[in-house]
C-alpha positions, -999 to +999 in steps of 0.1 A: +268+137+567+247+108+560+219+098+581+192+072+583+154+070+589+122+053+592+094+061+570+059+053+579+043+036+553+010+045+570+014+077+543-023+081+533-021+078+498+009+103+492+038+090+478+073+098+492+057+110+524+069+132+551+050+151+576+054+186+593+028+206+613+010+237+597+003+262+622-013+291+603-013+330+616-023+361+594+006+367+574-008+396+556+028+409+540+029+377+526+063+376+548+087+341+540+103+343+581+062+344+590+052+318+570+084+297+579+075+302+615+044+283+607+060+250+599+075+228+619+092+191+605+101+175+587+085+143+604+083+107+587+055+093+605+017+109+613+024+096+649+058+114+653+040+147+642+013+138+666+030+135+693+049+164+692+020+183+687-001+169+714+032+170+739+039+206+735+003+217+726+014+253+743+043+262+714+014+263+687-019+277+679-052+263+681-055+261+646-023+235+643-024+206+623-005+175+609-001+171+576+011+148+548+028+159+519+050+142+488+080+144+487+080+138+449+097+167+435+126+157+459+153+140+439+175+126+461+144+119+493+125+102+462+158+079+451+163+069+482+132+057+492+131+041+462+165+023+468+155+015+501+120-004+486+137-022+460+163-034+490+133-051+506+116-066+482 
């Protein structure tokens, strides 16, 4: 299955960006299903993430955040973005 996006390239400084939103609890067991439970993306714009925070503010703690990571270590997310540049340039 192949899909296609828009990336923001509003990224704030991060290369190969992507958003999610962080939404920490105590996960004191160190428990991966916890921790999974706190994340919720992956978004490709800060607005996007935003928005679904702000829109459905209930599903998630008041602690939530956006936030920006690279997607560097990604192969194929990193090769395509970098197709997609070269392409429009």
């Amino acid at each position: 299955m192949k899909i296609q996006i828009e990336i923001s390239e509003e990224n704030e400084s991060t290369s190969f960006p992507y958003w999610l939103i962080l939404d920490p609890s105590q996960n004191m067991r160190a428990d991966i299903h916890i921790l999974a439970g706190q994340i919720t993306g992956p978004f490709f714009s800060r607005e996007e993430a935003e928005a679904e925070l702000t829109s459905r503010r209930y599903s998630y703690g008041k602690k939530a955040k956006v936030y920006c990571h690279s997607g560097y270590n990604s192969r194929q997310y990193k090769r395509l973005i970098n197709e997609a540049k070269e392409k429009t340039e």
